[in-house]
C-alpha positions as CSV (number, residue, x, y, z in Angstrom):
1,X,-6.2,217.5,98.5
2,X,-2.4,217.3,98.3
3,X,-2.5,215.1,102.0
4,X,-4.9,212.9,100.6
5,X,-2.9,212.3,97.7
6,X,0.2,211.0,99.8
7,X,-1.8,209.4,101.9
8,X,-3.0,207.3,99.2
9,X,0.5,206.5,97.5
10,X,1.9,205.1,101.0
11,X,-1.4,202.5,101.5
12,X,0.0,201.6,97.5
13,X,3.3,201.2,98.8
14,X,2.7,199.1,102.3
15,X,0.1,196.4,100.9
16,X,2.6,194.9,98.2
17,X,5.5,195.1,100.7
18,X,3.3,193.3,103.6
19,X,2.3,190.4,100.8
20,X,6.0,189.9,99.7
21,X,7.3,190.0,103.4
22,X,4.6,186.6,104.1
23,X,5.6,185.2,101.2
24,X,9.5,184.9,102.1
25,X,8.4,184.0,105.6
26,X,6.2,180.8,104.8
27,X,9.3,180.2,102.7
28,X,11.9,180.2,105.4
29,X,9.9,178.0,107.5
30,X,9.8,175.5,104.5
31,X,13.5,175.5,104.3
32,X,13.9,174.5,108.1
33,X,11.0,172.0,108.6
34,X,13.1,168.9,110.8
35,X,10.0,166.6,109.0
36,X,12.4,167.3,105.8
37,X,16.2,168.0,106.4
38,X,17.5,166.6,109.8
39,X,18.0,162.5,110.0
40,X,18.4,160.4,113.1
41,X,21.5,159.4,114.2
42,X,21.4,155.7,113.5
43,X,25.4,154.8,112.6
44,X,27.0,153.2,116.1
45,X,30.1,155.1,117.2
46,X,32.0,156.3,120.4
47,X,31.4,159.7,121.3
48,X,34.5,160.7,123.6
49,X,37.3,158.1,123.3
50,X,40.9,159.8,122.9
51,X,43.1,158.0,120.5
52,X,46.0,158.7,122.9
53,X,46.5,158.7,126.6
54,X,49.5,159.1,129.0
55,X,49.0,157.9,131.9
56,X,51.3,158.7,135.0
57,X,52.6,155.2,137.3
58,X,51.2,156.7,140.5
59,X,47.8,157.5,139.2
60,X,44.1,156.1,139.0
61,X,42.0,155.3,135.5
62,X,38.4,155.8,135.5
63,X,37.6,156.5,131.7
64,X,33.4,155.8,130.8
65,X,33.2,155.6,127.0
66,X,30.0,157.1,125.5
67,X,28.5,155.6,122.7
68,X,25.1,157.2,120.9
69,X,23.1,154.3,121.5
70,X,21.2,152.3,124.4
71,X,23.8,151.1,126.5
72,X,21.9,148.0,128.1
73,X,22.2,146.3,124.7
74,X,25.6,146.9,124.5
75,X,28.6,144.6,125.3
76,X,32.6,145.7,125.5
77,X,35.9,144.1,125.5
78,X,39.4,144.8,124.7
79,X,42.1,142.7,123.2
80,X,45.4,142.9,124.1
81,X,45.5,145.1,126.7
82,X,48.6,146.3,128.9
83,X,48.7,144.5,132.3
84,X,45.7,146.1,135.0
85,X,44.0,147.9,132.3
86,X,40.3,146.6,132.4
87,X,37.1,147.5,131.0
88,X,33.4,147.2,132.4
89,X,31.3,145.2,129.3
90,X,28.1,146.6,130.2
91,X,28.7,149.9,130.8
92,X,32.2,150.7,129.2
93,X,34.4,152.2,131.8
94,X,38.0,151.4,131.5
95,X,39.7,151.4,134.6
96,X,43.8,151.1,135.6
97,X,45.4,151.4,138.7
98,X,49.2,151.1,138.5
99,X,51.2,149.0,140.7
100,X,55.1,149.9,140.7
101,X,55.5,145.9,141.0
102,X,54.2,145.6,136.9
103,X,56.9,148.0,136.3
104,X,59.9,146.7,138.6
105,X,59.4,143.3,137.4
106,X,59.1,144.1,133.9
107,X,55.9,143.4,133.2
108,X,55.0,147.2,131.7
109,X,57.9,149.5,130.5
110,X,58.0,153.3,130.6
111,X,57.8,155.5,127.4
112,X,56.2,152.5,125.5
113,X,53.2,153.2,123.2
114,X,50.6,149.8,124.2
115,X,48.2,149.8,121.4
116,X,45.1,148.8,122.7
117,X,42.4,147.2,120.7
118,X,38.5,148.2,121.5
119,X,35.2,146.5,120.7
120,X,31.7,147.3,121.0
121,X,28.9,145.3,119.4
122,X,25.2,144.7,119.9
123,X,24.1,141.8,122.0
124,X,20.9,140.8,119.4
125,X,22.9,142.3,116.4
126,X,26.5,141.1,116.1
127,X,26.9,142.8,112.4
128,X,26.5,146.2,114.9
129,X,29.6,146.4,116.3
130,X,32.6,149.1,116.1
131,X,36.3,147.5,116.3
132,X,39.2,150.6,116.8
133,X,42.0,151.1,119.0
134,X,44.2,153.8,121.0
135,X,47.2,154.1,122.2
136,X,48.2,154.3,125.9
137,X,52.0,155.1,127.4
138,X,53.2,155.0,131.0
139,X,55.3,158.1,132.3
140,X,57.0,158.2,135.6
141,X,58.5,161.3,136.6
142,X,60.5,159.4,139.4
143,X,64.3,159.0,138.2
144,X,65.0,155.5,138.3
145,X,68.8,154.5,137.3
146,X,69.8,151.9,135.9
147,X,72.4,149.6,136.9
148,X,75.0,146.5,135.8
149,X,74.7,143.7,137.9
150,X,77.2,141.0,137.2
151,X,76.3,137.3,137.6
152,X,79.6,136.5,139.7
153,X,80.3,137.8,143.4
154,X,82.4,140.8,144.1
155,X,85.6,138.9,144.4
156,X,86.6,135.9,143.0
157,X,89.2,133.4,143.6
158,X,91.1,131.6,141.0
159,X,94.4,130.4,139.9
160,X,97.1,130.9,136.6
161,X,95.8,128.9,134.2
162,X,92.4,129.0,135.4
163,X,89.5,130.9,133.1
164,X,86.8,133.1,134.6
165,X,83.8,133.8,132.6
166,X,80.3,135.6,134.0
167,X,77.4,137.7,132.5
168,X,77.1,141.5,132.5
169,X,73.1,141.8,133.8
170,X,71.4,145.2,133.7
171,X,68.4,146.3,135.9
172,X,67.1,149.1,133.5
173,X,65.2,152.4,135.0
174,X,63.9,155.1,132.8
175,X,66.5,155.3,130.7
176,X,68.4,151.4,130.0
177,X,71.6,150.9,129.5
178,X,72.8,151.2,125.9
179,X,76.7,150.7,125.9
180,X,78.9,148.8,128.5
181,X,82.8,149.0,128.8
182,X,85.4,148.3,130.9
183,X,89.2,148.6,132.6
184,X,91.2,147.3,134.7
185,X,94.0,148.3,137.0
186,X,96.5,145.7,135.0
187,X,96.1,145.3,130.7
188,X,93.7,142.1,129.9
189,X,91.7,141.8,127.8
190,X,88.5,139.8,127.3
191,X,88.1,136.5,124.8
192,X,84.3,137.7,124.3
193,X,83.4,141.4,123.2
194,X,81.8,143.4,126.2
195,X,79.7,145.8,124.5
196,X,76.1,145.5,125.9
197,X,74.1,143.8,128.3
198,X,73.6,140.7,129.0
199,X,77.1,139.9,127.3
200,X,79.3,137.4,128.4
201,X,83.5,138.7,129.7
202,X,85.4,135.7,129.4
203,X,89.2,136.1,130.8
204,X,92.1,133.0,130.8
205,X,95.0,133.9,133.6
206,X,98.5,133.7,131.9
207,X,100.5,131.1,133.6
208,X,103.2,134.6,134.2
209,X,100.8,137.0,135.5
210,X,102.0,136.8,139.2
211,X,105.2,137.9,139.5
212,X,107.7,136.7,142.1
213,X,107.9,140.2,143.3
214,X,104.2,140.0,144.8
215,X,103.4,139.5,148.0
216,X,101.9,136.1,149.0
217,X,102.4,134.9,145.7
218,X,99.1,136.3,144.6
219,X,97.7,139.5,142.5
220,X,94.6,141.5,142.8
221,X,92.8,142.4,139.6
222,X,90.1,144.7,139.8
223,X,87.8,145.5,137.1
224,X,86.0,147.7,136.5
225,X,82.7,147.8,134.1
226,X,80.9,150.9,132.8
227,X,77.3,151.3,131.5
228,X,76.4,154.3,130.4
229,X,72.4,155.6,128.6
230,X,71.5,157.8,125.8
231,X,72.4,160.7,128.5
232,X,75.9,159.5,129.4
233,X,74.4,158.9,133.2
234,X,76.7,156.1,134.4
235,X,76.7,152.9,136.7
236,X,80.0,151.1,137.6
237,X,80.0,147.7,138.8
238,X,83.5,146.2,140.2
239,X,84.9,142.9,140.4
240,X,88.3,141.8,142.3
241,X,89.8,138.7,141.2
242,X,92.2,137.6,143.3
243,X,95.1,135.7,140.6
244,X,97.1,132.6,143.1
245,X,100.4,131.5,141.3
246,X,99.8,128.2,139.8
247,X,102.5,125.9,138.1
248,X,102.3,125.9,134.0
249,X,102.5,122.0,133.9
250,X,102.6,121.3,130.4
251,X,105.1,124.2,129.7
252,X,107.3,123.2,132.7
253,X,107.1,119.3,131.7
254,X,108.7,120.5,128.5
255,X,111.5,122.5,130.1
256,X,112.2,119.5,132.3
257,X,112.5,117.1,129.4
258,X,115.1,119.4,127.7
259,X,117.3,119.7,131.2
260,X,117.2,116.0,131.5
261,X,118.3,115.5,127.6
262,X,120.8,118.1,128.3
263,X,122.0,116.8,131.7
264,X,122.2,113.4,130.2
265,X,124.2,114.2,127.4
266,X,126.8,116.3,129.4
267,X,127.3,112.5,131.7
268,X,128.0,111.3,128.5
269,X,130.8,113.6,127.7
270,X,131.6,113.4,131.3
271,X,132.1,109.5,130.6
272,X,134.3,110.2,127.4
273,X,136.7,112.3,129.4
274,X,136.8,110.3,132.7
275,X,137.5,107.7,129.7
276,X,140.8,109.5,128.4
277,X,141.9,110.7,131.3
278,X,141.9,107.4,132.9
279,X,143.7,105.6,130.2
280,X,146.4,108.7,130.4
281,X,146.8,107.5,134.1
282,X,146.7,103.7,133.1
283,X,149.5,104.5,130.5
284,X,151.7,106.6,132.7
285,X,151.7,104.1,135.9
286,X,153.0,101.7,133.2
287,X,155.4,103.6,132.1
288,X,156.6,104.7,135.5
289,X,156.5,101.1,136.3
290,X,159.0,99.7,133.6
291,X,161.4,103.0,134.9
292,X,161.1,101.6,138.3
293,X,161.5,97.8,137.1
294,X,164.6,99.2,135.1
295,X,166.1,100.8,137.9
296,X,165.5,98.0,140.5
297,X,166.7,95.9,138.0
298,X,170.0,97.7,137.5
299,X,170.9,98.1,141.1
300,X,170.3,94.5,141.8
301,X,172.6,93.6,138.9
302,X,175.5,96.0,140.3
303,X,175.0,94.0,143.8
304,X,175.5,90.9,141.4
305,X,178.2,92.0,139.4
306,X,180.4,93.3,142.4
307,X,180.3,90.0,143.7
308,X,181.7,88.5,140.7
309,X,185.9,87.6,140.3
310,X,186.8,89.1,138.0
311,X,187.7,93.2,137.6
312,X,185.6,93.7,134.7
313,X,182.4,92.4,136.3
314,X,183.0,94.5,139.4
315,X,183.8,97.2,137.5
316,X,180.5,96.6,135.4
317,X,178.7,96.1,139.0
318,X,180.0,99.5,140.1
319,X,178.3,101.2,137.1
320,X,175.2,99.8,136.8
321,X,173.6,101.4,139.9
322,X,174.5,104.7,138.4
323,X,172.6,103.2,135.1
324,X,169.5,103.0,137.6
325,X,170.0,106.7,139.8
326,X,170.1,108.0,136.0
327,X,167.2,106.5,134.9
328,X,164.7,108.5,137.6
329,X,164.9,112.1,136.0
330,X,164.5,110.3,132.4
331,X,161.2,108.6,134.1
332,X,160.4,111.8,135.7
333,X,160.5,113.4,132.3
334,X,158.9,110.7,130.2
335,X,155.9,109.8,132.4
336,X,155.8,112.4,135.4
337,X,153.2,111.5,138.1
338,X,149.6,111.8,137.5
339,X,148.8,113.3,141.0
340,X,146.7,116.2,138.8
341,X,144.9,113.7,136.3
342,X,144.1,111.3,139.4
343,X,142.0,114.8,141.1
344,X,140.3,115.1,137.8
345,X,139.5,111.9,137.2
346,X,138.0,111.4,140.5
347,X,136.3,114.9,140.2
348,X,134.9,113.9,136.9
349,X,133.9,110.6,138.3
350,X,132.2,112.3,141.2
351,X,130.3,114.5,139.2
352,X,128.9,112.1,137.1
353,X,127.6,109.9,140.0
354,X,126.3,112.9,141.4
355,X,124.2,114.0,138.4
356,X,122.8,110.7,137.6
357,X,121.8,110.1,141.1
358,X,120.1,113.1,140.9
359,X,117.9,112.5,137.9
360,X,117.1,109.0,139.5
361,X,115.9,110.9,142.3
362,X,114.3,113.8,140.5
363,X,111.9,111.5,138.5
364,X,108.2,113.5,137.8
365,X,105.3,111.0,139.4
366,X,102.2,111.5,136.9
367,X,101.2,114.7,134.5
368,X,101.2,116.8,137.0
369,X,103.9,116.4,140.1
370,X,103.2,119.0,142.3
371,X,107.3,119.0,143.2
372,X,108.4,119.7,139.5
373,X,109.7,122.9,140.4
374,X,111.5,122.4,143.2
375,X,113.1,119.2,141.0
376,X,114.1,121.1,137.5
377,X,115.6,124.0,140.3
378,X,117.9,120.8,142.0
379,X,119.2,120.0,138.7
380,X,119.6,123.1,137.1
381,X,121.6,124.4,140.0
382,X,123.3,120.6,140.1
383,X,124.7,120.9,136.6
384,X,125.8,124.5,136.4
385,X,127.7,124.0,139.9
386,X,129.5,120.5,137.7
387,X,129.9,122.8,134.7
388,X,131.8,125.4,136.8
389,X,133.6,123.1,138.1
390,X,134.8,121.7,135.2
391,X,135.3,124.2,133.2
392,X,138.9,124.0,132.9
393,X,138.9,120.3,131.3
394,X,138.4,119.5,128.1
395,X,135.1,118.0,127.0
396,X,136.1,115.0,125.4
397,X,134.3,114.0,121.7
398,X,134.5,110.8,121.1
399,X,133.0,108.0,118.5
400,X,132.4,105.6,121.0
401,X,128.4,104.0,121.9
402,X,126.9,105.1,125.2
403,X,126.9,101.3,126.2
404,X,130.8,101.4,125.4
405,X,131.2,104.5,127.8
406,X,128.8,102.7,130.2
407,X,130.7,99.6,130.6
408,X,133.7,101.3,131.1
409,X,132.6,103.7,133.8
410,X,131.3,100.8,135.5
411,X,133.9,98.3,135.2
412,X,134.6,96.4,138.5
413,X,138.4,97.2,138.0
414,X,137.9,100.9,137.8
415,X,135.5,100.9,140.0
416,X,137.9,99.8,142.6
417,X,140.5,101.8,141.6
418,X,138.5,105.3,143.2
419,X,136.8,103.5,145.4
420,X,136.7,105.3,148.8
421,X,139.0,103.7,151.4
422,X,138.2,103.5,154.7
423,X,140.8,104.0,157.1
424,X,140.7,101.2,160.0
């Protein structure tokens, strides 16, 4: 009885339990019908393009883009893409295959982002289209350094005066150059500021930068220029300039104007005291010339007197040539001979002939006379021999005009008093 009883509650128990069980379970398949909750996918995208790619130099591209759609209706293209980097418009591979030459000639750079722009549309439905982009960067793991390459040979020739001027080029590797300097084994320094490439070193030669001391007359400047990257990696580039000593002509026109000046107004002090000193001798022949008239005179009137009757004229005769032995100390004293002025006024004389000559023969031909050295030496060393010379006579300061002193110095009379005589 008691059996039948439980037996009876369980069947109670299990019907209700089966009927709620079928009704969650026609539920749950309501809830996951695909005729009610999953849509087609009808939005046109790209299903594996990577918004970035590196790309080493050495390597190969093969990249097919996936798109949820029919691809036969399909066209691609790019827009401004890096050089090589192509793209197949039926299908959508991208392809690249890098050349070093792109690279070495400047055409792609290293560790540069290329933004590439990417288009797929329908061929029947233009409005159908997806426009986006990604980015694509070169890396090379070959070290490639960079270098300064001046646009001038490795040694130039130039002269003082002269100004050298040249560009500072840089073939960049993986890492450019980013600051440029320079030294030199002498101190210049440049017109232009030498910083970075492709900036211009601009140097004038100083007329005084070879030195008398160096050998052949020349001097070897070598310079030295200095690019260095972000990683302090250096090049050096070198350039020898040989320097040839060249004349300063404008300067050295100038100097030779003021020795002329000078050297003409020293002939005309020259002229002042060749003036002077000749009249000195003029005045003291004449002088010596009346004693010597007086004494002749005297003597001859003793020879007179003596001759005469009577005792005091004889007597008078007797005396008078003691008149004339007296007067030769007295002449002596008054005008002694000009032996000493004579030598200096035919010194001075000398000199002055010699130092115009000189600048008559030292003329400059044109702006630049190649002999101008060699001519302001012969007259510097011309008048300081004269000044040394005549050091020990008076320089003579007088009011007179140069013509004056000219006319004088060249008088025909004077000029035949120191005349040279030739000895038959």
């Amino acid at each position: 009885m008691i059996k039948k009883r439980i037996f009876h509650s369980l069947i109670l128990l299990i019907i209700p339990a089966a009927l709620l069980s079928q009704s969650k379970s026609d539920t749950l398949i309501n809830i996951f019908s695909p005729s009610i909750f999953i849509q087609q996918d009808t939005l046109l995208r790209i299903k594996n393009l990577n918004p970035y790619v590196n790309l080493h130099v050495d390597s190969t591209l093969k990249y097919p883009l996936i798109i949820n759609k029919d691809l036969a209706k399909y066209y691609w293209f790019l827009k401004n893409p890096p050089v090589g980097l192509k793209i197949n418009k039926d299908n959508g591979e991208l392809t690249f295959k890098a050349e070093k030459s792109y690279f070495l000639s400047g055409r792609l750079k290293y560790d540069y982002e290329y933004k590439v722009a990417l288009s797929v549309q329908n061929l029947d439905n233009p409005q159908e289209r997806v426009d986006t982009n990604f980015v694509l960067l070169f890396y090379n793991t070959e070290i490639i350094p960079s270098k300064i390459k001046p646009t001038v040979t490795n040694t130039l020739f130039i002269e003082e005066g002269d100004t050298v001027s040249f560009k500072l080029q840089c073939d960049n590797g993986n890492f450019p150059i980013e600051e440029i300097t320079y030294f030199s084994n002498y101190p210049i320094k440049s017109i232009t500021k030498v910083t970075r490439c492709n900036d211009d070193f601009t140097w004038c030669a100083p007329f005084d930068f070879v030195k008398e001391t160096d050998k052949d007359k020349q001097k070897k400047l070598e310079i030295y220029f200095i690019g260095t990257n972000k990683f302090n990696n250096r090049d050096t580039a070198v350039i020898n300039i040989m320097v040839k000593e060249n004349i300063n002509y404008p300067e050295q026109a100038i100097e030779f104007e003021k020795l002329k000046v000078e050297i003409e107004h020293y002939v005309i002090q020259l002229k002042s005291s060749f003036r002077l000193v000749d009249k000195k001798i003029k005045k003291t022949k004449g002088t010596r010339t009346s004693f010597d008239l007086a004494s002749a005179s005297t003597a001859l009137g003793g020879t007179v007197f003596s001759s005469l009757p009577g005792s005091s004229q004889q007597t008078t005769g007797k005396i008078l040539p003691s008149v004339g032995v007296a007067l030769v100390p007295v002449k002596e004293a008054t005008a002694p001979n000009s032996n000493a002025d004579q030598n200096t006024a035919t010194l001075i004389r000398s000199s002055i002939k010699r130092l115009e000559y000189l600048l008559a023969d030292n003329t400059l031909f044109g702006e630049k006379d190649q002999d101008i050295l060699n001519k302001s030496r012969k007259l510097k060393d011309e008048l300081k021999q004269s000044q040394i010379q005549l050091i020990d006579i008076p320089i003579a300061e007088e009011n007179r005009s140069i013509k004056e002193l000219d006319d004088y110095f060249n008088n025909p009379k004077v000029n035949k008093k120191y005349r040279v005589k030739r000895n038959n």
